[in-house]
TORPA-4810 file (N, C-alpha, C, O; in nm, 3 decimals):
<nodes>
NODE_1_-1.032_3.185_-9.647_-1.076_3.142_-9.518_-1.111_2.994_-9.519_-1.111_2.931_-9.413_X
NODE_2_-1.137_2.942_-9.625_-1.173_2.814_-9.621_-1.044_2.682_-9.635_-1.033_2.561_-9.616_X
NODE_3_-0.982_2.770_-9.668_-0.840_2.717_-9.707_-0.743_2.743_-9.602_-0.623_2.724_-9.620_X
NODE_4_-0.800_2.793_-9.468_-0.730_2.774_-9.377_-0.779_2.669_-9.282_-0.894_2.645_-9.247_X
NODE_5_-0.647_2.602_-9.242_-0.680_2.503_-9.126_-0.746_2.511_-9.069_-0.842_2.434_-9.075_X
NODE_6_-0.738_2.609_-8.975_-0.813_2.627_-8.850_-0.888_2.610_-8.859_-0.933_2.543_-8.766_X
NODE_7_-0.985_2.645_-8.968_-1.107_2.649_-9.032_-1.212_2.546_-9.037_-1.328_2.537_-8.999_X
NODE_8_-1.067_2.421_-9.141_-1.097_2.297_-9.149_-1.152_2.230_-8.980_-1.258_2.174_-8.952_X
NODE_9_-1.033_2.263_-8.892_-1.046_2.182_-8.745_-1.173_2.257_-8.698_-1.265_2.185_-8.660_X
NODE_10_-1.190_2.374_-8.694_-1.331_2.421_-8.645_-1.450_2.321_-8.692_-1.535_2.261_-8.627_X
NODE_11_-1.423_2.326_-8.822_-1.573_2.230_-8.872_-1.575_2.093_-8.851_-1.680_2.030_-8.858_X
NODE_12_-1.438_2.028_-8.819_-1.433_1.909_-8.786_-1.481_1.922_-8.647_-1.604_1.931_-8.636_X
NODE_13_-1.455_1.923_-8.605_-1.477_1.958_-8.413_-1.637_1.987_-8.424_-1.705_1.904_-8.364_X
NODE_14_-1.707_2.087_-8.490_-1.847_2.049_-8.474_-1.910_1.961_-8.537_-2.030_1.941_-8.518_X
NODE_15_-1.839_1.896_-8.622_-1.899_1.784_-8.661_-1.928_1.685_-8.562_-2.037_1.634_-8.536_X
NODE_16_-1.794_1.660_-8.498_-1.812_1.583_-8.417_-1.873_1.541_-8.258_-1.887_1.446_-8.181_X
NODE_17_-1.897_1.685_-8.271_-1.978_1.705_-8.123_-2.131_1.695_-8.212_-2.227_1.682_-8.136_X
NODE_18_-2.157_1.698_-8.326_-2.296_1.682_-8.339_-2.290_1.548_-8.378_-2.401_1.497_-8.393_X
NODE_19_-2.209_1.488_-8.395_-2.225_1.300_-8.409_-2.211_1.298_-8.298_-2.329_1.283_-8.267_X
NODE_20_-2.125_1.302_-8.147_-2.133_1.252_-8.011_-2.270_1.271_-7.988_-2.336_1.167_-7.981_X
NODE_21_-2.342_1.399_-7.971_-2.468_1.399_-7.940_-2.567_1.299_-7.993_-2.626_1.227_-7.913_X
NODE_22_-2.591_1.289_-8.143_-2.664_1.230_-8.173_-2.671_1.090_-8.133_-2.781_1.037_-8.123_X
NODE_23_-2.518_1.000_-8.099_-2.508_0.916_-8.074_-2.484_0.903_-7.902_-2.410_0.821_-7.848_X
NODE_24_-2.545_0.980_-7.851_-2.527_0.998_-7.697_-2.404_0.981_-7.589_-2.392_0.946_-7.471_X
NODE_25_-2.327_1.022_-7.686_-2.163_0.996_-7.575_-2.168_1.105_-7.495_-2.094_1.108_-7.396_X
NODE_26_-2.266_1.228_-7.527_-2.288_1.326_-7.347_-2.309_1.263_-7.272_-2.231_1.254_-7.178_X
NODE_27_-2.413_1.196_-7.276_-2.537_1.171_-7.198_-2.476_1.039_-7.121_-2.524_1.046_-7.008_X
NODE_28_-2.384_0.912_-7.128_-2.300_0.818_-7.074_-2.176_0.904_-7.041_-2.122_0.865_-6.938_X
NODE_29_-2.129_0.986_-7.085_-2.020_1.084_-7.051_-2.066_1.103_-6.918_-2.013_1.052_-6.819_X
NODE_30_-2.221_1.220_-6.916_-2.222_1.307_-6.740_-2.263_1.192_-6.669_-2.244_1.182_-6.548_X
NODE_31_-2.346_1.058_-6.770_-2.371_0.964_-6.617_-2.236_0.867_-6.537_-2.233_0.818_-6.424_X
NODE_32_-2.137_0.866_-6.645_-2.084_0.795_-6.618_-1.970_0.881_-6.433_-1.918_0.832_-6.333_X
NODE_33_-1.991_1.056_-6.505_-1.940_1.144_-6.423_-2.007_1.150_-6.287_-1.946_1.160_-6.180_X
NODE_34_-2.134_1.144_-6.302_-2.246_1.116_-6.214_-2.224_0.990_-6.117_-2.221_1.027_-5.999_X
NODE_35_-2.211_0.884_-6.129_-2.216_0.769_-6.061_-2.042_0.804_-6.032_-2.026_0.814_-5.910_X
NODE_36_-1.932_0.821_-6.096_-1.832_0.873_-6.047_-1.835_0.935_-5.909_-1.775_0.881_-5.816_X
NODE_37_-1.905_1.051_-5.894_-1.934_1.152_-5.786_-1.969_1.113_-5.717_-1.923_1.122_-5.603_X
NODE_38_-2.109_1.025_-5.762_-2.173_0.970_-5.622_-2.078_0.859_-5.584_-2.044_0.899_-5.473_X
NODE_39_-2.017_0.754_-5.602_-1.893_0.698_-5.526_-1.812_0.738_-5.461_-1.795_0.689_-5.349_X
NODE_40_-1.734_0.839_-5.508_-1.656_0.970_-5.452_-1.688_1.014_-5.309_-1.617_1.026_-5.209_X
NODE_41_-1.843_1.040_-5.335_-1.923_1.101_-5.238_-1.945_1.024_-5.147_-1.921_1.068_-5.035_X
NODE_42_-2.008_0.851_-5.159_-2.000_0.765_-5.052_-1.835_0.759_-5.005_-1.818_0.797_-4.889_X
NODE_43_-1.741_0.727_-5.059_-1.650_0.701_-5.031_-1.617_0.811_-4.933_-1.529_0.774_-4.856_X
NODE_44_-1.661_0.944_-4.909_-1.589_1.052_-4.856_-1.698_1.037_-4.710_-1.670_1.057_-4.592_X
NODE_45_-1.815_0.999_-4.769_-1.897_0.972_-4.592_-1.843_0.856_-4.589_-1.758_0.876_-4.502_X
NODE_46_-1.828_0.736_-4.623_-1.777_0.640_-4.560_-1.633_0.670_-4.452_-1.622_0.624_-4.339_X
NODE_47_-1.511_0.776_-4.537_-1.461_0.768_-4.425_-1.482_0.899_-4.266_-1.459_0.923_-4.148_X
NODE_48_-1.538_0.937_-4.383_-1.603_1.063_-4.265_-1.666_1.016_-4.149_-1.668_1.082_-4.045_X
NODE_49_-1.713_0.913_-4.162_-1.822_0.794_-4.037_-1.696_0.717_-3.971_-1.686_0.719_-3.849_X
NODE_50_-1.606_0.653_-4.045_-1.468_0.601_-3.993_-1.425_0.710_-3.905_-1.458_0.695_-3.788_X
NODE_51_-1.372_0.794_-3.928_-1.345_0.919_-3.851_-1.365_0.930_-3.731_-1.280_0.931_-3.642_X
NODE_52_-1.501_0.942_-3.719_-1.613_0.943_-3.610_-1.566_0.872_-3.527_-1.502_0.905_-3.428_X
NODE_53_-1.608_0.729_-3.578_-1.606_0.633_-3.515_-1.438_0.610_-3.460_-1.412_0.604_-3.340_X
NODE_54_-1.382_0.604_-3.516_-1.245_0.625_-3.421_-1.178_0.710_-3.343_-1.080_0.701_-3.269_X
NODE_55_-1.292_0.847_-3.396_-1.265_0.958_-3.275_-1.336_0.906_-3.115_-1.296_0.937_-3.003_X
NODE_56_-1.450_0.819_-3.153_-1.487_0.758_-3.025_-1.424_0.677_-3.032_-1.514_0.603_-2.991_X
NODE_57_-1.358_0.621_-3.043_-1.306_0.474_-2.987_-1.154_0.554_-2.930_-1.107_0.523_-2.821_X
NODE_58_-1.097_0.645_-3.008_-1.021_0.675_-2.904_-1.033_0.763_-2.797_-0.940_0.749_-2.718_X
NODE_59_-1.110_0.846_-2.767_-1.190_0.878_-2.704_-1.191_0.772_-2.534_-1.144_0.780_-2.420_X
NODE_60_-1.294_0.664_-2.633_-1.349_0.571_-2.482_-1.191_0.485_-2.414_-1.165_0.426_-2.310_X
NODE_61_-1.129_0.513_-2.512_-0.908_0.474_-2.477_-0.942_0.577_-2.386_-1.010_0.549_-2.288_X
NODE_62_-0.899_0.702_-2.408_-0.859_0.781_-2.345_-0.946_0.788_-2.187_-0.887_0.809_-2.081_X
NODE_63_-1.063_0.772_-2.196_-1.121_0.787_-2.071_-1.088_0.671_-1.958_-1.083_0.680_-1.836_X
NODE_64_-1.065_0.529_-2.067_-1.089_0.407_-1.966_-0.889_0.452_-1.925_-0.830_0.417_-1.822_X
NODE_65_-0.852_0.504_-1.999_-0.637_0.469_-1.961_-0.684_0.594_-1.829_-0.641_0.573_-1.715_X
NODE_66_-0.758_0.698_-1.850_-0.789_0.778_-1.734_-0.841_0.750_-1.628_-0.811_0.813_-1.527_X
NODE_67_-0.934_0.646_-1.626_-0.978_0.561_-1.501_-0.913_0.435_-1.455_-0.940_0.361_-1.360_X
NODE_68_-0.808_0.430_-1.560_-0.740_0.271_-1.494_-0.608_0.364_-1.407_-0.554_0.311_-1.311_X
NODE_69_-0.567_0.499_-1.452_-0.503_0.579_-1.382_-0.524_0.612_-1.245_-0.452_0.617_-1.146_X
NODE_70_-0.658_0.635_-1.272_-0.680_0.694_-1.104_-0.726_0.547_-1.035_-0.752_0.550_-0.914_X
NODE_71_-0.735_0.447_-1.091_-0.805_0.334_-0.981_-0.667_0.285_-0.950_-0.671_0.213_-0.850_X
NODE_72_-0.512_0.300_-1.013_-0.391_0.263_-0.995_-0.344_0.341_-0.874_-0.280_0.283_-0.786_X
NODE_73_-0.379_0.507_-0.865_-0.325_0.601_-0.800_-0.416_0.570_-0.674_-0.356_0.608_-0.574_X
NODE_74_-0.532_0.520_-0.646_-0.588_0.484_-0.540_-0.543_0.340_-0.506_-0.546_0.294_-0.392_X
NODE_75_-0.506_0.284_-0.601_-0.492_0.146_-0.513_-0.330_0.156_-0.432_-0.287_0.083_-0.343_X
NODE_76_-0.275_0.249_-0.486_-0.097_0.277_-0.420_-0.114_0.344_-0.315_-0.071_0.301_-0.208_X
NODE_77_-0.182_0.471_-0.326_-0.286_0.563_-0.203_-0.313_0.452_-0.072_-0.267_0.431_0.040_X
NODE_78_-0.416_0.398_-0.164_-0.441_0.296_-0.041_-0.379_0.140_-0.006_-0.440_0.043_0.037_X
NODE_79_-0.225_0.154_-0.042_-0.134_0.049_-0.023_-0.046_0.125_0.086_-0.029_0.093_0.204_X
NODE_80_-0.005_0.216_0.029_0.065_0.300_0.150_-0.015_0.329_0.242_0.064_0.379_0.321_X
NODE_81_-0.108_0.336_0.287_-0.188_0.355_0.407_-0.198_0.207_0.482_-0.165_0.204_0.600_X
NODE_82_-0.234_0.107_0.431_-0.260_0.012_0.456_-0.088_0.008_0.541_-0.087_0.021_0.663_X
NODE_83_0.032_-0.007_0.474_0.143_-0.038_0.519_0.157_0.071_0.657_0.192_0.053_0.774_X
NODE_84_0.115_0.183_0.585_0.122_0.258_0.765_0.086_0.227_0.842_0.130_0.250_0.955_X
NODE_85_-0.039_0.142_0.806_-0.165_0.109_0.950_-0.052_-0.022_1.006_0.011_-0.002_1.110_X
NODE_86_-0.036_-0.136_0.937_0.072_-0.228_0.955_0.170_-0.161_1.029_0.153_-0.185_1.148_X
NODE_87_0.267_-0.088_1.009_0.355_-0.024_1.055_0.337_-0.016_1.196_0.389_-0.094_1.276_X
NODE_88_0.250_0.093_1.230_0.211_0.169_1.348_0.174_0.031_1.436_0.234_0.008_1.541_X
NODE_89_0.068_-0.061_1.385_0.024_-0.176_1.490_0.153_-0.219_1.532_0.158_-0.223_1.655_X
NODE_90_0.278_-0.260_1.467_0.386_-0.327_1.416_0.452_-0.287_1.532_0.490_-0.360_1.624_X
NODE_91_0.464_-0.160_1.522_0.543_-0.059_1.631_0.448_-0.089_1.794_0.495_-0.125_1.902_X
NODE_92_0.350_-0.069_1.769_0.281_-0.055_1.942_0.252_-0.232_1.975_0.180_-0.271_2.068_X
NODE_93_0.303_-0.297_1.906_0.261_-0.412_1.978_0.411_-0.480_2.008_0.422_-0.574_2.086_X
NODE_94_0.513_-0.426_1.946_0.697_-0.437_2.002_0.683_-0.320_2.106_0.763_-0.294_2.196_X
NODE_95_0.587_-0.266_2.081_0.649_-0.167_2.185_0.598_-0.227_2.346_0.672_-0.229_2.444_X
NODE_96_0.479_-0.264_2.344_0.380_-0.360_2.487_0.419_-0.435_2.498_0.423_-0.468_2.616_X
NODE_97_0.497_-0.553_2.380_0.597_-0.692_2.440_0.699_-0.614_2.519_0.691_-0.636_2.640_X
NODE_98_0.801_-0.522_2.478_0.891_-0.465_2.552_0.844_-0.436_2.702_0.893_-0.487_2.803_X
NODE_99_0.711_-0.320_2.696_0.694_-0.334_2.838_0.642_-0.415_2.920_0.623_-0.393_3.040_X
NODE_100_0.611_-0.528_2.853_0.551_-0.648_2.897_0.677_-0.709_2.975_0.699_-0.701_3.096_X
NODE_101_0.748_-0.766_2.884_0.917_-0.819_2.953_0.995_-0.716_3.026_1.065_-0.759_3.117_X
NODE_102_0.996_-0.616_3.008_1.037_-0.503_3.109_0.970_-0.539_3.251_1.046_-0.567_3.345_X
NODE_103_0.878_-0.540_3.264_0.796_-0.526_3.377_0.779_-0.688_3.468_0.786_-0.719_3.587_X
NODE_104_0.754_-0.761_3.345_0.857_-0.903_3.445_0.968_-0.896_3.435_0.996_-0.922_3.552_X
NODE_105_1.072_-0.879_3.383_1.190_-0.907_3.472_1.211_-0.803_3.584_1.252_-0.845_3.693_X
NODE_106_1.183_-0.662_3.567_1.119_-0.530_3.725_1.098_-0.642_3.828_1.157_-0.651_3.936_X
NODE_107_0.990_-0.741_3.771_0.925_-0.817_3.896_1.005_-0.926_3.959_1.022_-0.949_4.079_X
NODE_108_1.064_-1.006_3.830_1.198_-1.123_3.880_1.286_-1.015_3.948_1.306_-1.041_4.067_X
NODE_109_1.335_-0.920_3.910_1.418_-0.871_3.947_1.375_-0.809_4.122_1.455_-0.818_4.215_X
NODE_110_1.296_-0.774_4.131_1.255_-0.742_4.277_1.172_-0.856_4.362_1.143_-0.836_4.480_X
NODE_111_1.132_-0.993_4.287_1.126_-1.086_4.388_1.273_-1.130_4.401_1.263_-1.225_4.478_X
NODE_112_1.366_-1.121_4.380_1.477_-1.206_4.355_1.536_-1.089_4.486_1.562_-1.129_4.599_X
NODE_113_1.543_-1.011_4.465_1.612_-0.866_4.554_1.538_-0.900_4.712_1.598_-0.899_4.819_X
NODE_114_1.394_-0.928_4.691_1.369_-0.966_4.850_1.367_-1.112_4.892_1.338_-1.145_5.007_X
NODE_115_1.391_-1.177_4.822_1.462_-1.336_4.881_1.586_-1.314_4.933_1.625_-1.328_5.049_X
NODE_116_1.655_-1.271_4.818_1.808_-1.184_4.900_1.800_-1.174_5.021_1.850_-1.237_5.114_X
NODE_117_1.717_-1.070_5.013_1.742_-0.990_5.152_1.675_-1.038_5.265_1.701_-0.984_5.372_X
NODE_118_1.560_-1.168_5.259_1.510_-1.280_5.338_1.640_-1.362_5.393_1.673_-1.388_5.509_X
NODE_119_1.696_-1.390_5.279_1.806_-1.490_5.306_1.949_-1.448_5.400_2.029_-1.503_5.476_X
NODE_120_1.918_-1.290_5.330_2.070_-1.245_5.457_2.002_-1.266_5.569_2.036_-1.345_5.658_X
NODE_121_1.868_-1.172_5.567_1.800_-1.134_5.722_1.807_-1.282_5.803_1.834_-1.284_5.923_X
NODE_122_1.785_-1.393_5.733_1.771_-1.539_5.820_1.901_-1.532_5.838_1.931_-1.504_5.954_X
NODE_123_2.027_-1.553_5.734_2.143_-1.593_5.830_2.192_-1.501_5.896_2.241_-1.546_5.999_X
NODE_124_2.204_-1.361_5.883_2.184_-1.232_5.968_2.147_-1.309_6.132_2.216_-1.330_6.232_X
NODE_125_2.002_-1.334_6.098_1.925_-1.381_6.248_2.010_-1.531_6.317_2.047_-1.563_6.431_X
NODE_126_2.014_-1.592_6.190_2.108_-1.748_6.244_2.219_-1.722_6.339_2.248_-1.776_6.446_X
NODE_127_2.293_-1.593_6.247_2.383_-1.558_6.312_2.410_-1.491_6.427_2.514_-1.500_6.493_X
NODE_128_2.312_-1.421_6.451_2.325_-1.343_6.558_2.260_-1.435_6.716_2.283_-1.410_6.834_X
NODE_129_2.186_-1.531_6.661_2.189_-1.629_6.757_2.259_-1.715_6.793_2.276_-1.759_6.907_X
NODE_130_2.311_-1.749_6.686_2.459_-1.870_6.769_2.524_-1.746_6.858_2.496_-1.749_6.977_X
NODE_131_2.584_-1.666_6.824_2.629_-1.564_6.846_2.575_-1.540_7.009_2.652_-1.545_7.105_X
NODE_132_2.445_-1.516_7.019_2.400_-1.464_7.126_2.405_-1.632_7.215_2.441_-1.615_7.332_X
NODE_133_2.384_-1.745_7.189_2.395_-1.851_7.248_2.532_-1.873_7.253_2.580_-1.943_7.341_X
NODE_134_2.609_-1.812_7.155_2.710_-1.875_7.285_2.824_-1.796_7.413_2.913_-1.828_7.492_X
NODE_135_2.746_-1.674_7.366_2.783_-1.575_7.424_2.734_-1.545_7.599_2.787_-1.483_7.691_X
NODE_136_2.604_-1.625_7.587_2.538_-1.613_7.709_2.548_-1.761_7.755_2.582_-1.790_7.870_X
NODE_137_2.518_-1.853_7.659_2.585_-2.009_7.702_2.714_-1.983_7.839_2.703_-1.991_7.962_X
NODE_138_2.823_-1.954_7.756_2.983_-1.920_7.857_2.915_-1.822_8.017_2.896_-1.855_8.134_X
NODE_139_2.893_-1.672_7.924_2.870_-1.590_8.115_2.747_-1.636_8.169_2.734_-1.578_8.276_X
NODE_140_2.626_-1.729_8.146_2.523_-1.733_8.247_2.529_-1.879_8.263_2.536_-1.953_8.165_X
NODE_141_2.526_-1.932_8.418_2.522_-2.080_8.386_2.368_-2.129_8.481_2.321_-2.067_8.576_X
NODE_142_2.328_-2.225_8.437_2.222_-2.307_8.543_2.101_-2.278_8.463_2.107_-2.248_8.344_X
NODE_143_1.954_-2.291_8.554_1.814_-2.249_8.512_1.760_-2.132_8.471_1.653_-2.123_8.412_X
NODE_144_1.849_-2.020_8.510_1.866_-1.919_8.450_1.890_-1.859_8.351_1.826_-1.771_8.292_X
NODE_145_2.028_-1.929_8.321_2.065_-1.880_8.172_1.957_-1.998_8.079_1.883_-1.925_8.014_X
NODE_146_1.929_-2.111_8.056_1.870_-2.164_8.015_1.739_-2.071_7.953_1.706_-2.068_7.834_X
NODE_147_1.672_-1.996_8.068_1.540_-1.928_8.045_1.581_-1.796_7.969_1.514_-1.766_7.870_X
NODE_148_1.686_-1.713_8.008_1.746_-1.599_7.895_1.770_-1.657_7.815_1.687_-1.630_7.728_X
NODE_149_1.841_-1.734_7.778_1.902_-1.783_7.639_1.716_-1.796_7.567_1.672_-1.709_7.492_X
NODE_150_1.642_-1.904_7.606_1.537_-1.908_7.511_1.444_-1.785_7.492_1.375_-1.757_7.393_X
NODE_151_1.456_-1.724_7.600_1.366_-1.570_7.581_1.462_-1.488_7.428_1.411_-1.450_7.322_X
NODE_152_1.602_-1.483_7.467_1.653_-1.401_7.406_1.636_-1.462_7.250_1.596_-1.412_7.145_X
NODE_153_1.672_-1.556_7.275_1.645_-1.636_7.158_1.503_-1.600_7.028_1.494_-1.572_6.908_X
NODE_154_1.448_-1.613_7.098_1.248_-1.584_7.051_1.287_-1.455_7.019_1.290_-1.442_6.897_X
NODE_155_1.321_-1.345_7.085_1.350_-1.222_7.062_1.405_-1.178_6.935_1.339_-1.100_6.866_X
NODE_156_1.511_-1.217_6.900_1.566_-1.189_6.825_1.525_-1.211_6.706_1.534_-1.133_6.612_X
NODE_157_1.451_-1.379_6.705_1.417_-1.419_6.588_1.311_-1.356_6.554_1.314_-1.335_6.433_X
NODE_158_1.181_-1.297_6.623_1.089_-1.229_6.590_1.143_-1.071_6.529_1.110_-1.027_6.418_X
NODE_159_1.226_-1.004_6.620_1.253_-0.899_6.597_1.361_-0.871_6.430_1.356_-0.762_6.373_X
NODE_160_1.445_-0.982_6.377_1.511_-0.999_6.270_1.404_-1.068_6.131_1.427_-1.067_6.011_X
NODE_161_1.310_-1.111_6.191_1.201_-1.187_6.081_1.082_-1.068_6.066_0.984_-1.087_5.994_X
</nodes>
């Protein structure tokens, strides 16, 4: 048994764990494992806090792209309204010039229609007085016809005016 290897390496091997001990290579071994861990360990809250923190930050993205959304969808909301309101004024104030100019030329058009019809009625009347002067001029002669002619005369013109 002594003359086997294994034997030999067994006793070597505790030899040497009783020289590590004595000379403390455990003891810098677990601290060195120790301060290992605890780095490890900051390092794993450090990014665990990163995390966080960029879960809020995208987060406060997400809310502000959600309010720049709806202040976009209101400002188009209220662009198209605005253009309707434009529109509609747009429309009723072509529409009151129209009846505005409609309604004067109605009016040129019907002062113009009774000048017309002033202007026939006078030469109408012009006419019907030469007409009647010389009609009664020829069959009535003297102080007589003189006084019909101007009666008839007056007559007519009142009654054609």
């Amino acid at each position: 048994m002594f003359f086997d290897p294994e034997t030999w390496v067994a006793v070597a091997f505790v030899i040497l764990m009783v020289v590590f001990g004595y000379l403390g290579v455990f003891k810098s071994a677990m601290t060195a494992l120790d301060h290992r861990a605890a780095r490890i360990k900051a390092e794993l809250d450090d990014a665990q806090r990163l995390k966080q923190e960029a879960a809020k930050v995208l987060a406060d993205y997400k809310a502000r792209t959600a309010s720049a959304e709806r202040e976009a969808a209101e400002i188009i909301a209220n662009a198209r309204g605005e253009a309707e309101r434009i529109a509609t004024e747009a429309k009723a104030k072509v529409e009151d010039f129209v009846a505005r100019r409609t309604k004067t030329a109605e009016g040129k058009i019907a002062l113009a229609e009774a000048q017309a019809l002033a202007d026939v009625r006078a030469a109408a009347a012009e006419a019907a007085v030469q007409a009647a002067s010389t009609i009664l001029s020829q069959s009535v002669k003297g102080q007589v016809a003189d006084d019909l002619l101007a009666k008839g005369i007056t007559e007519v013109r009142q009654k054609l005016n």
